[in-house]
N, C-alpha and C positions, 0 to 999 in steps of 0.2 A: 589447431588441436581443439576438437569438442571439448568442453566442461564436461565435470561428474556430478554435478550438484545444479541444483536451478529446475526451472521450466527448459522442456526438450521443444525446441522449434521445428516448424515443420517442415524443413528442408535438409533435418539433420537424418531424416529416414529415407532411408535408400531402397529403390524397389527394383529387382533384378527380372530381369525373365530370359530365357534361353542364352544366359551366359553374359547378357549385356544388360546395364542399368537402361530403363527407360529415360530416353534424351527429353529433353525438352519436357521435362514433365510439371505441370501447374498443381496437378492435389493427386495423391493416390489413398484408397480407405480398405482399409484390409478388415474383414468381419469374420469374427468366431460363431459360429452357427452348432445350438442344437434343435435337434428335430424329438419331439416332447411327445406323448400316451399320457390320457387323466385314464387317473385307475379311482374308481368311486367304489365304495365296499359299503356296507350295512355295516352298523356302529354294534358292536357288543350289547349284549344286552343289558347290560349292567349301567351302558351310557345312556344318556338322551336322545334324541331323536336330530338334534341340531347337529352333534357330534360327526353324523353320516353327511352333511354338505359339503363337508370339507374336501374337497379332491386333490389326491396325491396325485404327479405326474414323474413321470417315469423317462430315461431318455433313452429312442431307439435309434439315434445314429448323428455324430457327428459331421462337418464339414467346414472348409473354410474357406469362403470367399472375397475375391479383390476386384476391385475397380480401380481404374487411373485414366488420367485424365493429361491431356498433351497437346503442344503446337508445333501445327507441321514443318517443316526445314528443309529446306534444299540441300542443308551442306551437313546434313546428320548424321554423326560418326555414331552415334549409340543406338541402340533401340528406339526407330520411329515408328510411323502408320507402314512404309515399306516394309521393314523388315518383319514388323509384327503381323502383320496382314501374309505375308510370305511364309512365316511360322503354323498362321491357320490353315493357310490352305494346303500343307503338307497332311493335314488332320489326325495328327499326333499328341501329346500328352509336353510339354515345356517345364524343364527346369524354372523352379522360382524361390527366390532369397528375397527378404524382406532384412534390413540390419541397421545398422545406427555408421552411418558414412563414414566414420572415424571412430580409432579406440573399441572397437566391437567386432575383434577377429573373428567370433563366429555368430551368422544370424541367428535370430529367433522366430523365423520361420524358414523352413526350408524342403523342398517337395514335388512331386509332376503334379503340373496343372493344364486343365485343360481350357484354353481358349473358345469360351463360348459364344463372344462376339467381340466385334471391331465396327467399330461406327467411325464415320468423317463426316466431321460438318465442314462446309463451305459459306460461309456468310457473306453476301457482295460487299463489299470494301473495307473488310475486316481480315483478323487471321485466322487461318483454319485451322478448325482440331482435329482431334480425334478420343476420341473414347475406346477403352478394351475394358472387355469383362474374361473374368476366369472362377474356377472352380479347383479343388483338391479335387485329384485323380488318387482315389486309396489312402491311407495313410500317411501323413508326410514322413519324411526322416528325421524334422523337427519342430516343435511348436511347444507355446505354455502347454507343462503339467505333463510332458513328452517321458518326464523321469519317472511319472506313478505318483509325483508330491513327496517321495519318501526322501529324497536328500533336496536341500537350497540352501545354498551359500547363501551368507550375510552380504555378500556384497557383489554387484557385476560386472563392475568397468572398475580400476584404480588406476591413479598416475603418481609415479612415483619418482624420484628426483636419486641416480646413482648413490648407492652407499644404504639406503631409506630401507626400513622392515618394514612389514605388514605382517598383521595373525588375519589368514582366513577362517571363521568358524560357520561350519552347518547352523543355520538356522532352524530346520528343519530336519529331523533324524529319527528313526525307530530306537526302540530302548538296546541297548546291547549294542548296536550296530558300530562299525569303526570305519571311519575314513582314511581311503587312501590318495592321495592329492601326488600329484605331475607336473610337468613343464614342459609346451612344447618347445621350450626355446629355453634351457636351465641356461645360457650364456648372456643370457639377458638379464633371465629371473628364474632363481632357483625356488624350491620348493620345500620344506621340509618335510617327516613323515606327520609333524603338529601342525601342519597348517601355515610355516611361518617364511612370508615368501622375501629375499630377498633382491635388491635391485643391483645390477650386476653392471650394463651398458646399457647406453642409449637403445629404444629396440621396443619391440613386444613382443607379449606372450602368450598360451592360453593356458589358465592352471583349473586343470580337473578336477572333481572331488569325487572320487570314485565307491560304492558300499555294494555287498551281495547282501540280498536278502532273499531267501527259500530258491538257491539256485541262479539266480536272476539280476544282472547287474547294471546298478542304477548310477547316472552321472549327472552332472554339475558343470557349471563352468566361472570363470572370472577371467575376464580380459584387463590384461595388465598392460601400460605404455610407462617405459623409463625413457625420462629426457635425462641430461645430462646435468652437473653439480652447477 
């Protein structure tokens, strides 16, 4: 069972692509990309003349890219340089999850991506790699900031010991606004309308935090693991 607390190691991140974690994988780096516009204007006349150096920038479009890094394997049940290289040259768009290996039912990243290359290295009397790059194809289904910032839970992962309460509270919340919280799993971990989750059995769960704002509705999540008393 991963910890909830401490430095996260770097094997505790899991990088999925077309339904299978990449096997044998040595580093994978997943980068949030904006693409920026300097917008330079003339200062008011009321200001200085230095006042106008300043340039604001502007952002015209998002993207998120990964790189991972892998050694080859004759007997590789998961995601290798075959299978990934088989994915390219279909030249299609790949599901990709990025999550926390354990304790973390739902990623934080999640989306089509497109395979933009696959490198093999062969070294003489060494092991061989291979390297894949990718890009978001559109929109993913999930990433930081995916709710608008208008709802975040105080907390992401809890482990909880049968019998144990928890109070989930928004962190994060517009004025007026009310939460509505869930359970995918209320026989594990139930939920209240206050936020206040109980541990039920051994098990996990994923508790929602749900709000509409102007029509529009915004979610949350906490991944819950009850072990047993």
């Amino acid at each position: 069972m991963l910890p909830t607390s401490g430095y996260i190691n770097g094997s505790d991140i899991l990088l999925s692509v077309g339904g299978k974690a990449v096997g044998h994988c040595t580093n994978h780096t997943l980068t949030f990309n904006s693409e920026t516009k300097d917008r330079a204007v003339k200062p008011v006349a009321s200001a200085g003349y230095a006042s106008g150096l300043w340039k604001g920038k502007g952002i015209t479009g998002l993207s998120i890219s990964i790189s991972a890094e892998g050694l080859r394997y004759y007997g590789e049940t998961e995601n290798g340089f075959d299978e990934i290289a088989a994915q390219w040259g279909v030249g299609q768009s790949v599901q990709v999850k990025a999550f926390q290996r354990e304790g973390d039912a739902s990623p934080y990243v999640q989306g089509n991506f497109v395979i933009t290359s696959i490198e093999e290295g062969a070294p003489s009397q060494d092991d061989a790699t291979y390297n894949v790059s990718l890009e978001s194809d559109g929109e993913p289904d999930m990433y930081p900031g995916k709710n608008g910032g208008l709802i975040n839970l105080n907390v992401r992962n809890i482990k909880l010991v049968v019998g144990d309460k928890f109070t989930i509270l928004p962190a994060v919340l517009p004025n007026n606004a009310s939460v509505t919280y869930s359970s995918s799993a209320s026989a594990k971990a139930s939920v209240t309308s206050g936020g206040v989750v109980t541990a039920a059995q051994a098990g996990s769960a994923v508790i929602t935090g749900s709000i509409t704002v102007d029509g529009k509705t915004y979610t949350d999540t906490c991944n819950v693991t009850v072990v047993a008393a």
